[in-house]
C-alpha positions, 0 to 999 in steps of 0.5 A: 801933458808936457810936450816934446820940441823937435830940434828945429836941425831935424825937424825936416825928417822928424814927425810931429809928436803926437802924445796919447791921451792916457788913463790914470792906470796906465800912468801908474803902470809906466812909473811902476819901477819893475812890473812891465819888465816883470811881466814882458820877462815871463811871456818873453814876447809881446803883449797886450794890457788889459784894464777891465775896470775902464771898460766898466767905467766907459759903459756906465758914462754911456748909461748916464747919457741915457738917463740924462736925456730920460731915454730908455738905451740899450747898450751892445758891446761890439765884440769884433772890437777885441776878443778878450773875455774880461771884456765880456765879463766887465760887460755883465758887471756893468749891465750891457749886453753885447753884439756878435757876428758868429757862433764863437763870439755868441758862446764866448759871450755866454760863458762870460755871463751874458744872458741869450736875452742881451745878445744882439746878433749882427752881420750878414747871411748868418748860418742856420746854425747862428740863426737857430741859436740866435732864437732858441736862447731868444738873442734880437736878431737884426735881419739883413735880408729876406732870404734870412728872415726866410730862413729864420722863419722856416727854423719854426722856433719864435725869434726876436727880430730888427730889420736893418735898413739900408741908408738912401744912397748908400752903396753898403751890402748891408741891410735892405732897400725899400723894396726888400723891406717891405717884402720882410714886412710881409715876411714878418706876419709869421707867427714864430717871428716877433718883430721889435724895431729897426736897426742902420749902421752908418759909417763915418763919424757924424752927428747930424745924418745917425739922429736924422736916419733914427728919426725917419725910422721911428716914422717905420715904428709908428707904421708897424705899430698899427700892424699889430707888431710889438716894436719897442727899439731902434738900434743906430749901430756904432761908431762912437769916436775915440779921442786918441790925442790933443787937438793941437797934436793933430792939427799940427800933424796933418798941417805939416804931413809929408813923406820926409816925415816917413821911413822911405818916403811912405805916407799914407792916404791922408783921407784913411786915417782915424780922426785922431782928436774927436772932439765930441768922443764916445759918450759925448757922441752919444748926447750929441745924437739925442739933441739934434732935432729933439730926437731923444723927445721924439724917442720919450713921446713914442716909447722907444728905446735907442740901442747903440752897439759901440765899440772901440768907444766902450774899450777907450783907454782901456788896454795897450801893448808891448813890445820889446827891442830886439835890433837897433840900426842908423840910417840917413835921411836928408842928411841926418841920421834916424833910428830903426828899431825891430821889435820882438812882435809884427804889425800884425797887433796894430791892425791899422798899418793893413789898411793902407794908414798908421796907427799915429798915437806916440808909443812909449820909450820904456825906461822912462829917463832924460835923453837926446830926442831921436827920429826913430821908425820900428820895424817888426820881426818878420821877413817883409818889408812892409812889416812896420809898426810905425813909418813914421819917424817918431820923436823919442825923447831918448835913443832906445836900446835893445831890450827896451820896451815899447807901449804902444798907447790905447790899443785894446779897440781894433788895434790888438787882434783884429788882424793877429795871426801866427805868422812865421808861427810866431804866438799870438801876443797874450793879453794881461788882465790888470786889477787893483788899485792904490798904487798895487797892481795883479796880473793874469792871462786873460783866459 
């Protein structure tokens, strides 16, 4: 990957570049002489890229992991990650199931073609209305409290349950503390309530606390094991990272971080942004967790299966998206001049800048042809100040022009719609499923 040098004159105000990692598909679309135009001229807004064929390739990497370590793996499609149905579809190819929180995401998995039998039902304080569901199409149903597993209990309909533990010394609201997890073992002698392991979700990305807490957890399989109770799985959730850039990027950027860096002199809280370069992504992770302290032995020897719920990890490299110029202006910094860019869409699609941090990976300036590299910041369409795609001043490799595109690289995990919404009722960005192959792309609306 060819690597952009700041002009030593500007580098003072001038980020440094931080190139996303990006799949063979995406390389075919930019050097695709007319298809983006083609597509951002039929929407006539901003959009998202969907690759479901990526999202394929991502869960069977995940399988392999399993079969590697000849452990028995459950994999459950995080879908808060994003709501497009050929995600859900490419799911049911591949052979996951996926993890919903909600009635809309349980039907929308549904009619993508997942069975009741491969839903894992998450979240806190479910509806009756979920829980029922929940049961009836016989989904596992990861309990948070015993006043739901009350209420699923008292639905009279035989379900399939985790209980979810809370970690030691961990603040979540989620899940239970000893106390209350021996009150839902008592709870789970009811007769319409089969009960089939225990699930945790930690947050961060380290190794060595998930294999840790799963292994103290097949100690509470072999206990309910002696009650009588059916368990055969531990789920330890998600969290698989996603390696966005080069090492040697990200060193540098948090190295040489600082406000002359950002439009305004807005940074960020250092401590906030997403680990940028995993150096043990996804499926990776994954192999990682199965070696420390011999947990995928221990998994092997008490006939247990490990279901992870990733993510971002299953949509890695899968989707991007793209805005198109619409207002250019000049401003000065330290004595240099930098772009400001508007676009024709918000920060609303790249959710990360809501939660006081920036999305970091380099989007790209499109057409691709030589130029004078540019400090450049985007800004979106709204009235508000603080609507900025991108503070920083990133190193185009030429001055953009209006009606120019922006793709914004590996967007389709959290970053697309989590936080979308019809502000200045404005549309909602559509998401443009691509298939085929051999340099030939077709295109589509997700529906």
């Amino acid at each position: 990957m060819k690597t952009l040098t700041v002009p030593s004159e500007i580098c003072d105000i001038t980020a440094a570049p931080m190139p996303a990692h990006r799949a063979e598909w995406e390389e075919r679309l930019l050097a695709h002489p007319n298809l983006l135009r083609t597509i951002a001229d039929r929407i006539g807004g901003p959009f998202h890229v969907m690759h479901p064929e990526t999202v394929i390739a991502n869960i069977r990497a995940f399988q392999e992991v399993f079969d590697r370590a000849g452990v028995v793996g459950a994999i459950y499609y995080g879908k808060k990650a994003n709501k497009a149905s050929c995600v859900v579809d490419a799911c049911a190819e591949a052979g996951a199931g996926v993890d919903v929180s909600s009635i809309g995401e349980f039907d929308a998995a549904l009619a993508g073609g997942i069975r009741g039998r491969a839903l894992m039902v998450t979240g806190p304080a479910k509806s009756d209305e979920l829980l029922r569901k929940a049961a009836g199409h016989r989904a596992l149903i990861a309990v948070d409290s015993p006043d739901e597993l009350a209420r699923l209990i008292d639905t009279g309909i035989a379900a399939r349950v985790l209980l979810r533990v809370q970690p030691d010394e961990s603040n979540s609201r989620f899940g239970m503390d000893a106390t209350e997890l021996d009150h839902a073992m008592q709870l789970v002698r009811a007769e319409s309530v089969r009960l089939e392991g225990f699930s945790f979700h930690l947050t961060g990305y380290k190794i060595a606390p998930r294999a840790a807490l799963a292994a103290e957890l097949l100690d509470r399989c072999h206990d309910a094991l002696r009650r009588g109770h059916p368990v055969t799985t531990i789920s330890i959730g998600g969290g698989f990272g996603v390696d966005y850039v080069p090492a040697a990027a990200w060193r540098a950027f948090r190295e040489g971080v600082n406000p002359r860096w950002f439009h305004g002199g807005r940074i960020q809280n250092h401590s906030l942004y997403y680990p940028y370069h995993f150096p043990k992504p996804g499926p990776a992770m994954l192999e990682a967790i199965l070696e420390h302290g011999g947990l995928a032995n221990r998994l092997r020897d008490a006939g247990i299966r490990l279901a992870i719920e990733p993510g971002r990890a299953l949509l890695d490299r899968a989707g991007s998206t793209v805005f198109q110029v619409q207002g250019v202006k000049t401003r000065t910094a330290l004595g240099h001049p930098y772009r400001i860019l508007t676009v024709n869409g918000t920060s609303l699609s790249l959710s990360e800048q809501w939660f006081d941090s920036e999305y970091l990976p380099d989007p790209v300036l499109w057409p691709r042809r030589p130029g004078t590299m540019t400090p450049t910041c985007v800004g979106g369409s709204s009235c508000l100040e603080a609507d900025m795609l991108s503070w920083r001043r990133i190193p185009l490799p030429r001055l953009a022009e209006t009606d120019d595109l922006l793709i914004y690289p590996n967007t389709a995990g959290y970053q697309m719609d989590s936080n979308e919404s019809a502000f200045h009722q404005l549309p909602i960005p559509p998401k443009i499923v691509l298939q085929g192959g051999n340099g030939q792309f077709g295109w589509a609306p997700d529906t």
